[in-house]
VOPAGU-2260 file (C-alpha; in pm, 1 decimal, decimal comma):
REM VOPAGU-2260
SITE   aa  ch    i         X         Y         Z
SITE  UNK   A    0    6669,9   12537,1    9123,1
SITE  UNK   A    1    6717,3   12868,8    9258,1
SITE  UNK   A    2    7066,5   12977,8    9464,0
SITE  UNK   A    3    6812,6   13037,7    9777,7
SITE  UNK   A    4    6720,8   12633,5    9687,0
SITE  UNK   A    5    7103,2   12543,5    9650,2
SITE  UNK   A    6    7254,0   12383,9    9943,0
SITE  UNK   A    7    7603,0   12512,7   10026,9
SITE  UNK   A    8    7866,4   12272,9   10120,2
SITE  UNK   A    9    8183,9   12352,1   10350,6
SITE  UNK   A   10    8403,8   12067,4   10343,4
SITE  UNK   A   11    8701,8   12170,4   10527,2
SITE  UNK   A   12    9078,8   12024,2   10429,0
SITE  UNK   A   13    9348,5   12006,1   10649,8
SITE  UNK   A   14    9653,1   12180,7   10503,1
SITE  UNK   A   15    9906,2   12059,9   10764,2
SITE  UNK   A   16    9817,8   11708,0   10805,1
SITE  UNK   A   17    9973,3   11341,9   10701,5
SITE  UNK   A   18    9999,5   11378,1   10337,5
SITE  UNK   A   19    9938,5   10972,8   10397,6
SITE  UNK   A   20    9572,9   11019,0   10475,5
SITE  UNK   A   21    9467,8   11199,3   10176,2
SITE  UNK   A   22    9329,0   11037,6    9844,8
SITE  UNK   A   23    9598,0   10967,9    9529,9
SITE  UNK   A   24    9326,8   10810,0    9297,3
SITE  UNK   A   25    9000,1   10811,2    9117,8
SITE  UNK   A   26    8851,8   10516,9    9260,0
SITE  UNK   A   27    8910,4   10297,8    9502,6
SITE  UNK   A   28    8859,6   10542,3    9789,3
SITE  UNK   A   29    8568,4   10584,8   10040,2
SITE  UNK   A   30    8333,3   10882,5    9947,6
SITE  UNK   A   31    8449,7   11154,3   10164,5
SITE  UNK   A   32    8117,7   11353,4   10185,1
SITE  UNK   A   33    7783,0   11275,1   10016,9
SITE  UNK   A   34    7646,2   11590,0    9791,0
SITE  UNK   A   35    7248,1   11632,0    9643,7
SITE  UNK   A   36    7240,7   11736,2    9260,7
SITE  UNK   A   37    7226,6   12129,5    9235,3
SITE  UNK   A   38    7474,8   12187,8    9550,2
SITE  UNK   A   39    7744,5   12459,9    9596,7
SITE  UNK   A   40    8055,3   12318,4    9721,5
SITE  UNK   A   41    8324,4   12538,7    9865,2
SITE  UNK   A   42    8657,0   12424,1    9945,0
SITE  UNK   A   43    8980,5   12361,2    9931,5
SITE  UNK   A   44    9248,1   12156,2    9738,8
SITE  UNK   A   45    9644,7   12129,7    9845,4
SITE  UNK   A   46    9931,1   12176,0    9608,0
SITE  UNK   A   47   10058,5   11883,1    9377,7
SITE  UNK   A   48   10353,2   11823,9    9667,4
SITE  UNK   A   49   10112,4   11811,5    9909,6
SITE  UNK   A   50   10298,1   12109,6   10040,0
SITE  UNK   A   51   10636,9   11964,6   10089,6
SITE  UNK   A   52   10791,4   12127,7    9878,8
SITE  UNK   A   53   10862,1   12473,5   10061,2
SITE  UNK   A   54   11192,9   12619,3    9892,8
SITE  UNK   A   55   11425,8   12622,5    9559,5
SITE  UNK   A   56   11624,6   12415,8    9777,3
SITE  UNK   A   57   11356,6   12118,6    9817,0
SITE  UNK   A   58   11352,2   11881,8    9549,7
SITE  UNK   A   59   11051,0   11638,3    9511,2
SITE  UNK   A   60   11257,3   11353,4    9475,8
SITE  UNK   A   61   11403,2   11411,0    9834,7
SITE  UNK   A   62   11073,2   11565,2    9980,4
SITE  UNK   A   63   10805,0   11397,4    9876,1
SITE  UNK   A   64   10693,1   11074,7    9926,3
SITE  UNK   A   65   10614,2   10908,7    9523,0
SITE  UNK   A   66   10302,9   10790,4    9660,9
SITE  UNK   A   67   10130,8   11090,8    9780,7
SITE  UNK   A   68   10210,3   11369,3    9497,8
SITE  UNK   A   69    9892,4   11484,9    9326,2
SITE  UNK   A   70    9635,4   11455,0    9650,9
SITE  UNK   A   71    9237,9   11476,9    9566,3
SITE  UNK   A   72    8978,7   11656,9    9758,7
SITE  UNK   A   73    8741,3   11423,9    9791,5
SITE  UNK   A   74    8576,9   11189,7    9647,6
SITE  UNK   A   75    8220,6   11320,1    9671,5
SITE  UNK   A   76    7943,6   11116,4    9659,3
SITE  UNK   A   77    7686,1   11276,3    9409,1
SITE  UNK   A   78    7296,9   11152,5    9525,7
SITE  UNK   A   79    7094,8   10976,9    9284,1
SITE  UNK   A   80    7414,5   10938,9    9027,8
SITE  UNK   A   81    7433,8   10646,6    8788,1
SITE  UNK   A   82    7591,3   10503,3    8565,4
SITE  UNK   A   83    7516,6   10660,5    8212,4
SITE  UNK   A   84    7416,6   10999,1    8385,3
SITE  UNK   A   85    7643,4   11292,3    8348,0
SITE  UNK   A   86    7810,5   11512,6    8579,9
SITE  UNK   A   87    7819,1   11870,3    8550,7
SITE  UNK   A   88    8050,9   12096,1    8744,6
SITE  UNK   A   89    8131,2   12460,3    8718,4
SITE  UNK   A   90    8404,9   12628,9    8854,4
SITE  UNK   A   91    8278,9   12977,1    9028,7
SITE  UNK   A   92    8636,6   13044,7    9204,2
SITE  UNK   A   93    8965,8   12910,2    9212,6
SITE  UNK   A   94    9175,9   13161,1    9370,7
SITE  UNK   A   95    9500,8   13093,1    9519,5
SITE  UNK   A   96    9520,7   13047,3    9894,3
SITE  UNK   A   97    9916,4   13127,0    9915,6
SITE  UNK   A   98   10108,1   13396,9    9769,3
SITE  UNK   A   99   10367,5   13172,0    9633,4
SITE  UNK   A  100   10366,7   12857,1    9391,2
SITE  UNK   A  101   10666,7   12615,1    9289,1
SITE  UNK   A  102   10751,4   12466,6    8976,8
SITE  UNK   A  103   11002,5   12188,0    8933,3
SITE  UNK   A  104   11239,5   11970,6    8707,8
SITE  UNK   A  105   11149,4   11585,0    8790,2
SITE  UNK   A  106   11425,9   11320,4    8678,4
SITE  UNK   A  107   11259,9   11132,6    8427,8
SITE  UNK   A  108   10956,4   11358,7    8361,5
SITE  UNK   A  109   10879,6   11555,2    8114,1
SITE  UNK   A  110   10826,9   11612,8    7752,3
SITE  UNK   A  111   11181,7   11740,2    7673,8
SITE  UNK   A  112   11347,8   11463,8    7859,3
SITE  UNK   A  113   11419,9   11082,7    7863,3
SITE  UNK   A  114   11151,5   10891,7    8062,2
SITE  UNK   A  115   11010,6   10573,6    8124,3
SITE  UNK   A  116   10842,3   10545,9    7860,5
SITE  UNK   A  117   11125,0   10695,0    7623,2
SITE  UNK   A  118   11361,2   10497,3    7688,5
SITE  UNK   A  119   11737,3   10685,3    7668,7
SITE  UNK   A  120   12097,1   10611,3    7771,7
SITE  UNK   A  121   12156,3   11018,4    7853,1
SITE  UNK   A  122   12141,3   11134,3    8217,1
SITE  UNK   A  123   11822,1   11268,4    8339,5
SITE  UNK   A  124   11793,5   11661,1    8341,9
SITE  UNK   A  125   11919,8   11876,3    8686,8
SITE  UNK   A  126   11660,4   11862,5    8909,3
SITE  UNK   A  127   11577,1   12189,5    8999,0
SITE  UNK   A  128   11283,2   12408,9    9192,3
SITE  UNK   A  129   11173,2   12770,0    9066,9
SITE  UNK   A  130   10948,3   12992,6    9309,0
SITE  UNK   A  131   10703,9   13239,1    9208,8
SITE  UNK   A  132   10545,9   13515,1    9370,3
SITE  UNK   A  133   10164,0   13559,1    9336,8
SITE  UNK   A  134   10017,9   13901,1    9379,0
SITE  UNK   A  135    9671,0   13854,6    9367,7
SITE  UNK   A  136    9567,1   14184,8    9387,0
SITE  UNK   A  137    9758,9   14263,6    9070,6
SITE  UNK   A  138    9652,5   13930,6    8900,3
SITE  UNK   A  139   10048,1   13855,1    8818,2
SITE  UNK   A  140   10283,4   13539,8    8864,9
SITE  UNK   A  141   10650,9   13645,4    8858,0
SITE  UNK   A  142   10903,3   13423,2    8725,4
SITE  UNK   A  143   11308,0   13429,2    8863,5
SITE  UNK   A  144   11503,4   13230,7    8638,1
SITE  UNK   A  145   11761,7   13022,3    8891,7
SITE  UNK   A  146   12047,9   13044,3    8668,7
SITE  UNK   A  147   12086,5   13380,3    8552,6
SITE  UNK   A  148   11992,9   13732,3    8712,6
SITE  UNK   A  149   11592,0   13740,7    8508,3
SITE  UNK   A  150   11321,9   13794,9    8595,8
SITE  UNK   A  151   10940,6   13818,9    8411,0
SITE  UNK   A  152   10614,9   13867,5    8476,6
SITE  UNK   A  153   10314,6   13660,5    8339,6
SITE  UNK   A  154    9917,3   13694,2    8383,8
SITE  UNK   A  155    9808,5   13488,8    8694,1
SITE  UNK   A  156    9525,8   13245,1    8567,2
SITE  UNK   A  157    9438,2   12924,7    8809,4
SITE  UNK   A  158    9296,6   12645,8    8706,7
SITE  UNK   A  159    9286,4   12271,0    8814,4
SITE  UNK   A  160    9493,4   12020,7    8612,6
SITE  UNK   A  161    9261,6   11726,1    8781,4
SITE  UNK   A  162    8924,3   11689,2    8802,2
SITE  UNK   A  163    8732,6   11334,2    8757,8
SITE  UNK   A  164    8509,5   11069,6    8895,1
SITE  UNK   A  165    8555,2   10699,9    8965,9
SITE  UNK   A  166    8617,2   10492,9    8603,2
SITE  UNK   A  167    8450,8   10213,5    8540,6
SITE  UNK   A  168    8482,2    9869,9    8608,1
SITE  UNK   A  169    8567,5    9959,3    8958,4
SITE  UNK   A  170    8902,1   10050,4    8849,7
SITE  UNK   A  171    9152,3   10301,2    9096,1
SITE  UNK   A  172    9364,4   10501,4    8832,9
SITE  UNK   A  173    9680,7   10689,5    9023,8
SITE  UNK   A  174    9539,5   11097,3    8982,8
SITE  UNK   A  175    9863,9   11185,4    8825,8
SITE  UNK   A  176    9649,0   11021,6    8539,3
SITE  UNK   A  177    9382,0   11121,2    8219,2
SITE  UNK   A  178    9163,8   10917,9    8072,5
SITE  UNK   A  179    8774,5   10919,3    8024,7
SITE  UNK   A  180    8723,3   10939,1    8324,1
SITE  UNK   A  181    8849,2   11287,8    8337,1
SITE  UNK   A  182    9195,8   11299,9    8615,7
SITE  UNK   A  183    9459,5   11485,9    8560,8
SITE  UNK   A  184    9386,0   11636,6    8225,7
SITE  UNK   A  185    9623,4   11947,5    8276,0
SITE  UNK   A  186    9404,9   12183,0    8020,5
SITE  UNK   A  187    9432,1   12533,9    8127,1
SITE  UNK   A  188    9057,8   12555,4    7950,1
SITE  UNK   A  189    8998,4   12417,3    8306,2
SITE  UNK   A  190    8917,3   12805,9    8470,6
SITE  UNK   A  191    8682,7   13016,7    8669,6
SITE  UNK   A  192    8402,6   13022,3    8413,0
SITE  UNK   A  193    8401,6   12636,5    8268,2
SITE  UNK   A  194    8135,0   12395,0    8338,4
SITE  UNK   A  195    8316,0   12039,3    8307,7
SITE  UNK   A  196    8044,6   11718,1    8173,9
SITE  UNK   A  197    8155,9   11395,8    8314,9
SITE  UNK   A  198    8047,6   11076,1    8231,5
SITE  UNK   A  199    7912,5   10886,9    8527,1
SITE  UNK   A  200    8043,2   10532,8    8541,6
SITE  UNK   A  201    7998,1   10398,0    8916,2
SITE  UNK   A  202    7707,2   10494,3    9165,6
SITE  UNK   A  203    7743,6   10831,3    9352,1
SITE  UNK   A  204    8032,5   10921,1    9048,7
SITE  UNK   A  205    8264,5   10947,6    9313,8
SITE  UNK   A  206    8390,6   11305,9    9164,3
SITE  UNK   A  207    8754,0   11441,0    9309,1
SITE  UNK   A  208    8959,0   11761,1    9176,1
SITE  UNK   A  209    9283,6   11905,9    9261,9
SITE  UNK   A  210    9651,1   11988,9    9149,9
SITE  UNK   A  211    9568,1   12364,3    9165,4
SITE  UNK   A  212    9815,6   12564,4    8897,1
SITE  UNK   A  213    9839,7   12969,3    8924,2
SITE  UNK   A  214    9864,7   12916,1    8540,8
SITE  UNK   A  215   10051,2   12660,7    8292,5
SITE  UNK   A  216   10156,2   12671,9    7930,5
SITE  UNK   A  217    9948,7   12464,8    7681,5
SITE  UNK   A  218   10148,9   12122,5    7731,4
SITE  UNK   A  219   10275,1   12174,3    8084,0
SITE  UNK   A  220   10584,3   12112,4    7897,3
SITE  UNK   A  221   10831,1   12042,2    8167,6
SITE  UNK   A  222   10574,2   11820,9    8320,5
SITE  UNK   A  223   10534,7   12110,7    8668,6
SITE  UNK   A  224   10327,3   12396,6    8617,3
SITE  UNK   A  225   10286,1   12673,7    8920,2
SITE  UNK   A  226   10194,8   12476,2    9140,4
SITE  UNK   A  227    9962,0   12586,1    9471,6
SITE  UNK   A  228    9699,3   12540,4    9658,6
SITE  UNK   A  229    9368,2   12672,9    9608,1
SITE  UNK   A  230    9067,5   12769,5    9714,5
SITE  UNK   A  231    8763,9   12675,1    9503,8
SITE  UNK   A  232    8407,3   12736,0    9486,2
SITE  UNK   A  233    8193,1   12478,8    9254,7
SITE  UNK   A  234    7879,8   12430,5    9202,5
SITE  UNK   A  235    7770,3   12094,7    9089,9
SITE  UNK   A  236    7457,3   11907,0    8917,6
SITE  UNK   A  237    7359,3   11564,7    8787,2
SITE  UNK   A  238    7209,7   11537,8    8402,1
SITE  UNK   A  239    6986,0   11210,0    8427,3
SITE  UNK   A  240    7025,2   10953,2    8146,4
SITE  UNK   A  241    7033,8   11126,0    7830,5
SITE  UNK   A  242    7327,8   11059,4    7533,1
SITE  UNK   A  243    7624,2   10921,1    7687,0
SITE  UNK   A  244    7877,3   11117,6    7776,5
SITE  UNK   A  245    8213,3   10902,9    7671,1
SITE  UNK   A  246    8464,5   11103,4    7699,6
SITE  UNK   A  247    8519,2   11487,9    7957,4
SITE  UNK   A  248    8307,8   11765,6    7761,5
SITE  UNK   A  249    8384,7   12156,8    7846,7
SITE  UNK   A  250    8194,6   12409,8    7823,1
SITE  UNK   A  251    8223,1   12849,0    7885,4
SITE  UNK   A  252    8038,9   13152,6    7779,2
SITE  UNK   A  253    8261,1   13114,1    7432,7
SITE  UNK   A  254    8360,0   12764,1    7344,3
SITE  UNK   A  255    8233,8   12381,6    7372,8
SITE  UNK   A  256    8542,6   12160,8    7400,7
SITE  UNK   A  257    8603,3   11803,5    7390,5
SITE  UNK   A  258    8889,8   11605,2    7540,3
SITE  UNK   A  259    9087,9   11260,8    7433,8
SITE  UNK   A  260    9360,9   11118,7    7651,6
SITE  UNK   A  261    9570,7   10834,9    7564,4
SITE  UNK   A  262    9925,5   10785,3    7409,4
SITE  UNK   A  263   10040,1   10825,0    7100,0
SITE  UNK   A  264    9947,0   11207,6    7113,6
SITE  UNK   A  265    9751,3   11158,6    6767,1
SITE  UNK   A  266    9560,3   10952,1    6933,2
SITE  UNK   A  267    9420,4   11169,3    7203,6
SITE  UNK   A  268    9399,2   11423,7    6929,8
SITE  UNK   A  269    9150,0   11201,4    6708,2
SITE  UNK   A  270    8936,5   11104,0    7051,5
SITE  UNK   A  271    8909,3   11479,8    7121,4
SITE  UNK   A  272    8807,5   11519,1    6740,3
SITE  UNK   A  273    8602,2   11238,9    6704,2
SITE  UNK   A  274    8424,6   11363,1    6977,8
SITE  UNK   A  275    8363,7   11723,4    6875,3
SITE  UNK   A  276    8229,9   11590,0    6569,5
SITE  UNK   A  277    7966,0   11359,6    6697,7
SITE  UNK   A  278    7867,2   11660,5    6959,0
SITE  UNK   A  279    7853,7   11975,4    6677,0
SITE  UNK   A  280    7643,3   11648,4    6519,8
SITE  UNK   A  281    7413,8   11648,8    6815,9
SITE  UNK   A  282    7339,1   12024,3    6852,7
SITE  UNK   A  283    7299,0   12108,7    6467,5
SITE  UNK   A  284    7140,7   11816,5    6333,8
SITE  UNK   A  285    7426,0   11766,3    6051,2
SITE  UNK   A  286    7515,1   11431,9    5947,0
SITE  UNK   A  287    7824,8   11265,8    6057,2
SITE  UNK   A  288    8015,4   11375,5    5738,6
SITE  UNK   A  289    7882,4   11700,2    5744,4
SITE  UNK   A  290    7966,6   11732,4    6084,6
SITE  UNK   A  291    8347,5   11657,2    5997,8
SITE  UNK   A  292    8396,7   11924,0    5712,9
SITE  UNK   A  293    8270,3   12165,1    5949,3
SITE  UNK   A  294    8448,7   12088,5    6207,7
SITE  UNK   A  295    8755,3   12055,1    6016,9
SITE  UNK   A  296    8731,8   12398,9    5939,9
SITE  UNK   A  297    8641,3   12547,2    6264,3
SITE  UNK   A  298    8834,6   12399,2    6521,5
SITE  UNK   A  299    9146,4   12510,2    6722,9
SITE  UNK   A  300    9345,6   12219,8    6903,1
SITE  UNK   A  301    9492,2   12317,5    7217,7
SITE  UNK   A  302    9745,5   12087,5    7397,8
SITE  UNK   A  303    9683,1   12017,8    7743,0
SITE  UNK   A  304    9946,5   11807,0    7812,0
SITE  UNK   A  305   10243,2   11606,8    7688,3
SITE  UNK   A  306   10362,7   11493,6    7997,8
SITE  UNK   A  307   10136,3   11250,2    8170,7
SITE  UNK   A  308   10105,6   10906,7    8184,2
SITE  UNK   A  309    9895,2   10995,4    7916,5
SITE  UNK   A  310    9863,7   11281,7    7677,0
SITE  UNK   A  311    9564,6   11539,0    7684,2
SITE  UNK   A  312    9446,1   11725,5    7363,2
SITE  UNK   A  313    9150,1   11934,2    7339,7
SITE  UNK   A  314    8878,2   12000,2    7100,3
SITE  UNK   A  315    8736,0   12408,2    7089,0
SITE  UNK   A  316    8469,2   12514,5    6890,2
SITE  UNK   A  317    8319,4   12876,1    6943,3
SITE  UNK   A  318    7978,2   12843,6    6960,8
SITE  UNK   A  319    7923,7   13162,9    6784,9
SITE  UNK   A  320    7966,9   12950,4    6463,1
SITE  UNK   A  321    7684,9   12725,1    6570,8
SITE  UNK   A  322    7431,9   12993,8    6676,1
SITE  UNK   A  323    7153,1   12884,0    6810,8
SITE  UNK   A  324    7331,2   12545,3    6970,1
SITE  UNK   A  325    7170,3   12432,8    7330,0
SITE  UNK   A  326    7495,2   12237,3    7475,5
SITE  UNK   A  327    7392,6   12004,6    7733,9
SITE  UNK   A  328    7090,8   12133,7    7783,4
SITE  UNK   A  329    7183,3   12476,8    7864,9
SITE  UNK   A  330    7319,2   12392,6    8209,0
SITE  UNK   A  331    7644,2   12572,2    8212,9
SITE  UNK   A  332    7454,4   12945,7    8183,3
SITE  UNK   A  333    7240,9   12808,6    8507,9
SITE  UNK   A  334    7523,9   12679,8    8713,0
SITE  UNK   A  335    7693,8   12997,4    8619,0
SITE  UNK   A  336    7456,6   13214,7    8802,1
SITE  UNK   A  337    7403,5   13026,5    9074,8
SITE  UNK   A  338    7779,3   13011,4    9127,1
SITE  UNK   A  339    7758,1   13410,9    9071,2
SITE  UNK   A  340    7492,9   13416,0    9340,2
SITE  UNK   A  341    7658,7   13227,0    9593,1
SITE  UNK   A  342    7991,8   13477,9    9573,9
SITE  UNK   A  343    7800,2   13797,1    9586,9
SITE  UNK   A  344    7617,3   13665,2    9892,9
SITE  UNK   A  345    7984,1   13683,5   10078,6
SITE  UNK   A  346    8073,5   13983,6    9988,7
């Protein structure tokens, strides 16, 4: 498919509505709009608050409702999906739609805190809310501490901590949540530039992203990263049948990546590893042992996230050390273009 033979789809989100009315899950919700294999889809998500959080002086336990933090855009029914097919979206924008983002401290959230899975007798930490200024012009986030007269400057780099589809067995799984499903992951891998592989597990796939951040440490540790809305641009496909794909694959002009999501955090490491194995398996033809002492020796192991209901760890290989390698089909270099097709027509 050429970008003149890719449909383009507005779907338009409203920024100052209920918070009630928007989606909180993967699954369980009514597809939203209905999109053919191959289509260019350009929206818009809302911040993780669902924009209620508006000052340092807002905290989320007082201003948001628990129910509606994390809202989807979506779902998106994708034509002719199935179970066993894959999903295949690449990100051509994410660009921030505000100048600002917020961060916060959450009582009983976090990786450096008690919570309810960690059980302590200690108070929770302050809750607290730090603003940052965006200037996207100079591709900067700047940081004000709240405590002390500082103040830094870090790279501005958005990504979205959730993107997913429906799991299986007809299950609705809260999108502050990871799993194999995809949700809220929280990698930063998850950029302008990546083409994310989703395993289909429910007719239509029933894909939703969101939870925009203007960037995030590897581990989110606090549990908030800069949090804002965004406007994306992706363009999306449908691999029929093939080699199941069990658990989120990445992919960008450098790396392949595999995910694993679960608690204990060695767990979601071994998934993620397990899983890189079995794919440098695929694409080189080495045997499953072979495939292991190679990628034992080749890997990097970013964190996503420590934070979530569960924990995110990703799998990066370059594919420079694979030359040769055909991921998926070569998919991500097509969806790429098209994506860069679609921009330079609006400019």
């Amino acid at each position: 498919m050429t970008f003149a033979e890719s449909p383009v789809v507005t779907f338009e989100v409203d920024h100052e509505g209920d918070p009630h009315d928007l989606v909180y899950t993967l699954g369980g919700a009514e597809a939203r709009a209905s999109l053919v294999p191959g289509s260019i889809l350009d929206t818009s998500t809302l911040d993780c608050f669902a924009g209620k959080v508006t000052s340092v002086h807002d905290h989320v336990s007082e201003v948001c409702d628990p129910r509606c933090l994390n809202p989807q855009t979506g779902p998106f029914y994708i034509e002719g999906a199935e179970p066993g097919d894959t999903l295949a979206v690449h990100f051509a924008k994410i660009e921030p739609r505000n100048t600002f983002g917020f961060s916060t401290s959450v009582p009983l959230f976090g990786s450096l805190t008690a919570t309810g899975f960690t059980a302590m007798l200690h108070q929770p930490l302050p809750e607290m809310t730090w603003r940052y200024d965006l200037d996207l012009e100079a591709r900067t986030v700047r940081y004000e501490a709240r405590e002390s007269e500082a103040f830094y400057t870090l790279p501005l780099d958005p990504m979205h901590g959730t993107v997913g589809v429906a799991p299986a067995l007809n299950e609705a799984r809260s999108s502050l949540t990871p799993g194999d499903w995809g949700g809220n992951m929280d990698t930063p891998e998850m950029r302008v530039g990546t083409t994310c592989f989703l395993g289909v597990n429910v007719e239509g796939a029933l894909f939703s992203f969101g939870d925009g951040h203007a960037r995030q440490g590897e581990g989110e540790t606090c549990g908030v990263a800069v949090e804002t809305a965004m406007d994306s641009v992706l363009v999306i496909d449908l691999i029929k049948g093939g080699p199941r794909t069990a658990w989120p694959r990445l992919e960008n002009d450098r790396d392949i990546m595999t995910t694993g999501s679960t608690r204990p955090l060695e767990d979601a490491f071994r998934i993620s590893q397990v899983e890189m194995v079995h794919w440098v398996s695929e694409l080189t033809g080495l045997s499953m042992m072979d495939a292991y002492q190679f990628v034992t020796q080749a890997v990097e192991s970013p964190i996503a996230n420590v934070v979530d209901t569960n924990y995110t760890v990703v799998a990066k290989m370059k594919k420079a050390y694979i030359p040769g390698c055909n991921p998926m089909g070569g998919i991500h270099e097509r969806l790429k273009q098209l994506g860069a097709a679609y921009l330079a027509s609006l400019t």
